[in-house]
TORBATI-251372 format. One line per field, with one value per residue (C-alpha): chain; x, y, z negated. Coordinates in nm, 3 decimals. Each point is the difference from the previous one (the first is absolute). Example, Ala and Ser with C-alpha at 12.3 -4.5 7.8 and 13.67 -1.06 7.14 Angstrom:
REM residues 2
marti = (A A)
x = (1.230 0.137)
y = (-0.450 0.344)
z = (-0.780 0.066)
//
This chain:
REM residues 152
marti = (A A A A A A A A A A A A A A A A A A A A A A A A A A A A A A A A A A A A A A A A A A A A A A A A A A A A A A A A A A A A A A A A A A A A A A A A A A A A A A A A A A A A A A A A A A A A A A A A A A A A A A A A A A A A A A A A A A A A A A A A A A A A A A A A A A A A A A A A A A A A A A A A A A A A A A A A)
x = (9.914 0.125 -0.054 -0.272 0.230 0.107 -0.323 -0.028 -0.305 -0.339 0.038 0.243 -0.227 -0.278 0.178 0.131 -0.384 -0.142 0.269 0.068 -0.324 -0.333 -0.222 0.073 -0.344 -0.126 0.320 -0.154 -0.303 0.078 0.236 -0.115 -0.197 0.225 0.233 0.387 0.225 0.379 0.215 0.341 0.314 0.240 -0.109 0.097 -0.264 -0.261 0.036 -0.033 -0.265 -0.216 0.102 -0.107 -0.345 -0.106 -0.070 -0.223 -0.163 -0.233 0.223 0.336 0.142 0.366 0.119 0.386 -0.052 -0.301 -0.052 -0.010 -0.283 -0.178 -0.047 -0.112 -0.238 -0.201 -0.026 -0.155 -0.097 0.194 -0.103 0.387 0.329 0.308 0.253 0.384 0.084 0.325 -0.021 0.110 -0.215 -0.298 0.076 -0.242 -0.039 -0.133 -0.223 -0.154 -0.059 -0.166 -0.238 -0.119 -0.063 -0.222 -0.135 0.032 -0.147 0.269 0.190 0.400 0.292 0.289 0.304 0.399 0.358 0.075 -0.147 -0.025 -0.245 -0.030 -0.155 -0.227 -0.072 -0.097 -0.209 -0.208 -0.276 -0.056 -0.099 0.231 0.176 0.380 0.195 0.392 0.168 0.143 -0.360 -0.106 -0.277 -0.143 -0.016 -0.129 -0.328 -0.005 -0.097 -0.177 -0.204 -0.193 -0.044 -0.186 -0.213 -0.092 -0.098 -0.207)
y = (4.740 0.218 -0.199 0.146 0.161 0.247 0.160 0.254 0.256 0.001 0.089 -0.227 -0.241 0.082 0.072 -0.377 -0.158 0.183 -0.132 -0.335 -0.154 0.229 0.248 0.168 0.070 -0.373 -0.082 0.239 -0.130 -0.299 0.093 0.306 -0.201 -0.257 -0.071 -0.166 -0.112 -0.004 -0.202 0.035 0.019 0.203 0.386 0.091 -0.237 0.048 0.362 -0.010 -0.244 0.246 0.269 -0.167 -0.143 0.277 0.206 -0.257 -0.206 0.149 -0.137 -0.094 -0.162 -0.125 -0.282 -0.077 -0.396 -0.270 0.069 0.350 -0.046 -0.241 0.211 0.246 -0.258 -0.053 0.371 0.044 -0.171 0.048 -0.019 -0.128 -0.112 0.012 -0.154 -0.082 -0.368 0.052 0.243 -0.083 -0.084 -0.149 -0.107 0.052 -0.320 -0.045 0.303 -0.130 -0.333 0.235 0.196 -0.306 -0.186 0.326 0.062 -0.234 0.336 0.287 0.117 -0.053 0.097 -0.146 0.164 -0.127 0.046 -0.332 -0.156 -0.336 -0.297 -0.129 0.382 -0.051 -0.387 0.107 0.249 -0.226 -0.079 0.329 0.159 0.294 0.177 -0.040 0.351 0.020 0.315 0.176 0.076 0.184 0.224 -0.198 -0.351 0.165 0.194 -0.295 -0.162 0.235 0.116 -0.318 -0.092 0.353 -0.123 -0.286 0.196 0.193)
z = (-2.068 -0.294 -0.346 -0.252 -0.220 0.310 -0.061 -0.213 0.126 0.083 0.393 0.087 -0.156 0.150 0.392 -0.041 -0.134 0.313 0.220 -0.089 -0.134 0.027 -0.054 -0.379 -0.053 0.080 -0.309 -0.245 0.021 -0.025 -0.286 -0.189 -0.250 -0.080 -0.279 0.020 -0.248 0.106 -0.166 -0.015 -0.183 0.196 -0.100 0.321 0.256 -0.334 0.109 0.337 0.008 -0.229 0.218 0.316 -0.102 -0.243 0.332 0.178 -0.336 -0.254 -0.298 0.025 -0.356 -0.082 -0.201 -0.077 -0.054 0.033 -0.424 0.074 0.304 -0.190 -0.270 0.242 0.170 -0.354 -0.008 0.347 0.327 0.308 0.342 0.087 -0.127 0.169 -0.203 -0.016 -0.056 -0.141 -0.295 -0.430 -0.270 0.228 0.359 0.263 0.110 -0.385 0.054 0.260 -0.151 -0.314 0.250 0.179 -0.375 -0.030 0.374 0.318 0.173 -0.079 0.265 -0.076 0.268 -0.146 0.122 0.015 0.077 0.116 0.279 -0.188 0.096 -0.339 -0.129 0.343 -0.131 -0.342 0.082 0.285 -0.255 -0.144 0.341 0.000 0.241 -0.015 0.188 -0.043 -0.042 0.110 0.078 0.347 -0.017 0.293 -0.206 -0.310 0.144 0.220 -0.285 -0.184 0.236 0.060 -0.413 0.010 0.241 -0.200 -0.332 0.196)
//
């Protein structure tokens, strides 16, 4: 499987959803009407992230560090986060503790480079889904897909 940042247009995009996981049409709609916030503090994933999602999601916003998406969070509700644990100023193991001070129900994907138990221990009563990256298109709309299903 070729990592996320391999993929750069629309079509290949598209050719590997229709392959791999199912019908695009039954994605947008379970998609086209929701809202994510991406996380992230390497420009580089932030980008491709955005890039990615903006195609298949409604809204697709971008925050640097957990201050940065919280600030974004008072401004505006959003369907999903997928965050970064490890990023300056406010980790996102702290951001998630913030959301779920604020809203046991909001969907959060937490998302990091180490394979670590303890990250998968202290995130065990917040209810969020842990991926490690390098992240394979397969694992991420693996995941995705079915938290779409439940805001639906």
């Amino acid at each position: 499987m070729r990592n996320l940042t391999n993929y750069v247009n629309l079509v290949g995009l598209c050719q590997h959803i229709l392959r791999e996981f199912m019908d695009l049409e039954k994605i947008l709609a379970l998609t086209k009407n929701l809202s994510v916030l991406i996380v992230e503090d390497e420009l580089a994933l932030r980008e491709s992230f955005q890039f990615l999602l903006q195609n298949l999601f409604a809204e697709v916003d971008t925050a640097e560090d957990g201050l940065e998406a919280l600030n974004k969070m008072d401004e505006r509700d959003y369907d999903i986060v997928l965050t970064d644990l490890s990023m300056p100023r406010m980790s996102g193991l702290r951001l998630v503790d913030t959301i779920r001070t604020k809203s046991q129900s909001q969907i959060v994907v937490a998302i990091s480079a180490h394979d670590d138990e303890e990250f998968a221990e202290a995130l065990a009563p917040y209810n969020v889904k842990l991926l490690t990256k390098p992240l394979e298109m397969d694992e991420l709309f693996e995941t995705l897909v079915p938290l779409c299903e439940q805001l639906r």
